[in-house]
N, C-alpha and C positions, 0 to 999 in steps of 0.2 A: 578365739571366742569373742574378747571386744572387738575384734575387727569387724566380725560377720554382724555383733549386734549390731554395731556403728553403722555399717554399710546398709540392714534390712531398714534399722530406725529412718535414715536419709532416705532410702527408696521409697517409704509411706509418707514420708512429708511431702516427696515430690509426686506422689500419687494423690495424695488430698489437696495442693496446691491448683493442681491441672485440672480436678475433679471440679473444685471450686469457682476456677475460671470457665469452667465450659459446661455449670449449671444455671439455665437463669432461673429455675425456681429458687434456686437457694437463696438470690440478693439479687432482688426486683430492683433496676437499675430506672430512673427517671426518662423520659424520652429529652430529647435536645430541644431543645425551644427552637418555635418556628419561626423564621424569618420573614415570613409572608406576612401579612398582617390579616386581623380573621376579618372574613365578611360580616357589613353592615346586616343589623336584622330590616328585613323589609318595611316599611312601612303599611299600620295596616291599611285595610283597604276600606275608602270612605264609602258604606251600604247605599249613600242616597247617588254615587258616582254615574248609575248605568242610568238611571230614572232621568239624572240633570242633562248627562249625554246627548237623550234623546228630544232635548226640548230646545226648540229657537231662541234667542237669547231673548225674543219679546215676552216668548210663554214663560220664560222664566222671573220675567218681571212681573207677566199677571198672577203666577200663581201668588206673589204676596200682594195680594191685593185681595180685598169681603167688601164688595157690593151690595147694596141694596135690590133685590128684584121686587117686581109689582106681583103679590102675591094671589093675583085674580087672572093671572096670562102663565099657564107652565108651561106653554110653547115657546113663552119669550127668552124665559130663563132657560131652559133647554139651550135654544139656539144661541144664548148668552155663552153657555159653557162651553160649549163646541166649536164655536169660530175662534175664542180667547183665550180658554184652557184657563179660566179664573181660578184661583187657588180656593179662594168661597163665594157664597152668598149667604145673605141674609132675608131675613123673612121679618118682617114688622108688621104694626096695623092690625089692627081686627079681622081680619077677611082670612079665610081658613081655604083658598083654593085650593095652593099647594100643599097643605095641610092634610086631605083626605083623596080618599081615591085611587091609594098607591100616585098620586101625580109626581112628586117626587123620584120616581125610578124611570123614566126615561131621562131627567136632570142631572141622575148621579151618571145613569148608563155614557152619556155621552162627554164624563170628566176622564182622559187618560190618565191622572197620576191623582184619581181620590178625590174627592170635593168635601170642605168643609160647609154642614147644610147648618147655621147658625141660626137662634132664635136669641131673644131674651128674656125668661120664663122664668120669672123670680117669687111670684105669689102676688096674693094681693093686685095694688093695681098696675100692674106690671106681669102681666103673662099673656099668653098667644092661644093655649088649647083649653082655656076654663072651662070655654061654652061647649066644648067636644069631648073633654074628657072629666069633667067637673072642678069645680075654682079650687085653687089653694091659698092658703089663708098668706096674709101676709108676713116676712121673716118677723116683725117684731111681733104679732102674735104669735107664730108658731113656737118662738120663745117663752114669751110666757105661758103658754097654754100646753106646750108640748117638751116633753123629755128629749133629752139630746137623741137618745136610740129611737125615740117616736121620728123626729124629724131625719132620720137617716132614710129609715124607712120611709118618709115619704118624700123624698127626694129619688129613692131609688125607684119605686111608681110611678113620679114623674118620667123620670131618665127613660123606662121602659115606653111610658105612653110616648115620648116624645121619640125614643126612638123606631116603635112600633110604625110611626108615619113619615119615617127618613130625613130624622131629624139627626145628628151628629156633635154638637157644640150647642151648650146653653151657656149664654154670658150671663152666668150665675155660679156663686150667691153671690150678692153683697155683704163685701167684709167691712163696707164701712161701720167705723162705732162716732153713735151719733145717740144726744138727744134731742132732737128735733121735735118740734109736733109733728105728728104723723103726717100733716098735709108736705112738711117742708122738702127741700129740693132733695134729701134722703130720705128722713123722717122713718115712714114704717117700714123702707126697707131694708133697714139696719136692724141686725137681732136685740143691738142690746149697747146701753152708753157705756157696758162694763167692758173694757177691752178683754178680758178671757174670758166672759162670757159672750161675747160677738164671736171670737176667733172659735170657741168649742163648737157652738152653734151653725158658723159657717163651712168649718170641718167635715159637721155632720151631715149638712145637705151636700156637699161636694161629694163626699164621700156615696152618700144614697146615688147619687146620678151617676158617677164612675158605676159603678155596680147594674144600673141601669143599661149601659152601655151607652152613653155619652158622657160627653169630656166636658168636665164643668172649668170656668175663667172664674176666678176671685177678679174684682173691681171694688172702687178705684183706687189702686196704688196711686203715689202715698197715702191714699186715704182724705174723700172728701167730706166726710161727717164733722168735722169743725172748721170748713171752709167759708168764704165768707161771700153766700150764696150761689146761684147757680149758670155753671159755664157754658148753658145755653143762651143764655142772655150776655153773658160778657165776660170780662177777667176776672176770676176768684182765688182769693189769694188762701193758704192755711195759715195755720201757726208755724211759727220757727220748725226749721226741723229736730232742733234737740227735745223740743215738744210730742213732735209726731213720734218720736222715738220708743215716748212712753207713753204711748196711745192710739191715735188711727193707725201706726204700726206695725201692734202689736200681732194684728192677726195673719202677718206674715212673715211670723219666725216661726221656727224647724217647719218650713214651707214644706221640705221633702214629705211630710205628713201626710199630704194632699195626695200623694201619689201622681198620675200622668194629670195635668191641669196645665190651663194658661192661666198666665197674667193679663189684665185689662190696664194701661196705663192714662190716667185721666186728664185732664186738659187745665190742670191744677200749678198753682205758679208759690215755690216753695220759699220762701224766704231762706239764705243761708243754703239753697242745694240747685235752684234751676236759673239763676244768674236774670230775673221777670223774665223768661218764656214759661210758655205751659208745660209740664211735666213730660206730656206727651212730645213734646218736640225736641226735649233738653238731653245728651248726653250721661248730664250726671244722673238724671232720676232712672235712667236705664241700668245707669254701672252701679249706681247702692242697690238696685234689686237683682246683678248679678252676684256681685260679690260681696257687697254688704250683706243680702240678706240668700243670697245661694242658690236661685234661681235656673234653675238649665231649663226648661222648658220654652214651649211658643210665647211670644207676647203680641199684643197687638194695641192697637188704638184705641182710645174712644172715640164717636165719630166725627170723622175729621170736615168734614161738609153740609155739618147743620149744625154746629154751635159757635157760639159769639166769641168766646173765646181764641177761637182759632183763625175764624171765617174773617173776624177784623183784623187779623195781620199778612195773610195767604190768603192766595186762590186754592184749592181744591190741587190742583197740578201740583203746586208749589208744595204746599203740604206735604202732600205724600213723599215728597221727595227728602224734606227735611225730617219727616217723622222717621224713615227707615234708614237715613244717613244717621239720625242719632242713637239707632239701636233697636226700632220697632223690628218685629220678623213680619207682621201684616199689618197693612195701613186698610182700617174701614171709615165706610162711608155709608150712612144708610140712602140716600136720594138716588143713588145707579143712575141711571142716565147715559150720556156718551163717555163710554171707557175709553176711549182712539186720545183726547187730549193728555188723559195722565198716563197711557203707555209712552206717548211720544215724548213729552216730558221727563219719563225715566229712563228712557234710552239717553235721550242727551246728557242727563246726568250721567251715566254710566259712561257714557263716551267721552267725556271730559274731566274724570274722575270726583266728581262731587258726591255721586254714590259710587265708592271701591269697588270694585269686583269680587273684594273680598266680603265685603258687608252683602251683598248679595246669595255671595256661596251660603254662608253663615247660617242666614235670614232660614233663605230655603234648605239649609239641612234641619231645620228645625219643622218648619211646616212639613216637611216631607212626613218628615219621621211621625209626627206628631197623627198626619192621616194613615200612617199605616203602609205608608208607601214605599218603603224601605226595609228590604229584607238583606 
């Protein structure tokens, strides 16, 4: 009797033993580490890649480039875009040719990768379609006279009017905060000396023109409302930057605010940030409004070929080259004229690494993106 029980007890042990080993639900066993090493994830893939692909290395220097056209010829500007592949124009002056008529849409038809159609349509005495679409007061009136939601709204009227006529970019609002007399080189088209009452204000209109369906540019970073008068005439200097910080600054922190917008950088000489060049030319005034102030969007210049500030140290060529080697994505100029000097100009830069290859890419993943050109 012990023996059999002894002998059946041993035969169940050796049955659950065997059972055990040749269940794997019972005891889910780890897999062995692979010796392979796992593959890289891909990197993704840059949207603006197939667009930049197809473009000569000259078209890729014009497209950072906003010219001035003569806004009484839109054949000229037409055949501007077409032979250049200019990344914009701009539209100045009084004269409303390209302005009505639809003339604009053979202009844009014949841009392959999008055209930025720029004006500067800020109120006051400083806008393009007053006489076509009826005036808008100026920002420091609109301030006092009108609620932050009033001026949203009629920015985003504007946006609409301007882009009803194939208009695409207004280098507006002006975030300068200034008290100037209203005649002064800012003066009325600043909202307001109060730095969060400029920056609410200039929000507002940015915001109405996004809504519009154009892309508003805050101007002029750093901020020239207490500069020390105007860079059309020659070199103007601000206040310290630890000044600017808590002032013409201020209307460009939580930028992200703005939503899709450019920056306008001005031809402004900082004490303590731009080493006396103009803003517009300087490395550092480009890297505080990256990453000091958060900036991912297009930037571009003030114009680089009709004020004194700039025009007394550069030619026109030379500029541009130093404006987008220091971080500009578009170097403008309102006078257009012969573009052939400043492409040829930017090739050699580019061919002797003065402007990187990489500051190029850069440049142009931004304008791309920014026209829409990038899916």
């Amino acid at each position: 009797m012990k023996h059999r029980t002894a002998t059946a007890t041993a035969a169940l042990l050796a049955t659950a033993l065997l059972t055990g080993c040749r269940s794997p639900a019972a005891v889910s066993q780890p897999p062995a580490p692979s010796t392979s090493p796992s593959p890289s994830p891909s990197p993704a893939a840059d949207p603006c890649d197939a667009a930049i692909g197809q473009m000569t290395p000259r078209q890729r220097l014009a497209q950072l480039v906003v010219l001035g056209v003569a806004s009484t010829d839109p054949a000229a500007a037409a055949n501007l875009v077409r032979d250049e592949q200019v990344g914009g124009i701009f539209i100045g002056g009084n004269a409303t040719s390209l302005l009505t008529h639809d003339a604009l849409t053979p202009v844009h038809a014949a841009a392959r990768w999008g055209l930025s159609v720029a004006v500067d349509e800020e109120g006051g005495r400083v806008q393009r379609i007053g006489r076509l679409d009826g005036s808008l007061p100026s920002a420091r009136t609109m301030a006092r006279t009108m609620t932050v939601e009033q001026v949203r709204a009629a920015g985003a009227t504007r946006g609409r009017e301007l882009r009803a006529r194939g208009v695409t970019v207004d280098f507006a609002p002006d975030a300068d905060v200034s008290a100037e007399p209203d005649d002064g080189p800012i003066g009325d088209r600043s909202f307001s000396a109060d730095p969060a009452r400029a920056r609410a204000y200039a929000l507002a209109f940015a915001t109405g023109l996004r809504e519009g369906g154009v892309t508003p540019v805050l101007k002029h970073f750093p901020g020239h409302g207490h500069a020390s008068g105007d860079s059309h005439d020659g070199t103007v200097r601000t206040p310290p930057l630890d000044s600017l910080r808590h002032n013409d600054l201020v209307p460009y922190e939580r930028i992200a605010d703005y939503g899709p917008a450019g920056v306008m950088v001005g031809h402004l000489t900082v004490p303590g940030l731009t080493a006396g060049l103009p803003a517009s030319l300087s490395p550092e005034a480009y890297r505080l409004l990256r990453t000091g102030y958060g900036f991912t969007g297009p930037v571009i210049t003030d114009d680089l070929g009709a004020m004194a500030a700039v025009t007394d140290l550069y030619r026109l060529p030379d500029a541009v080259v130093h404006a987008l080697a220091a971080g500009a994505d578009q170097a403008l100029w309102s006078g257009g004229g012969d573009l052939a000097p400043v492409l040829d100009r930017l090739e050699r830069a580019t061919a002797d690494g003065e402007l990187p290859a990489t500051r190029v890419h850069e440049a142009l993943d931004r304008v791309l993106t920014a026209k829409g050109t990038c899916h």
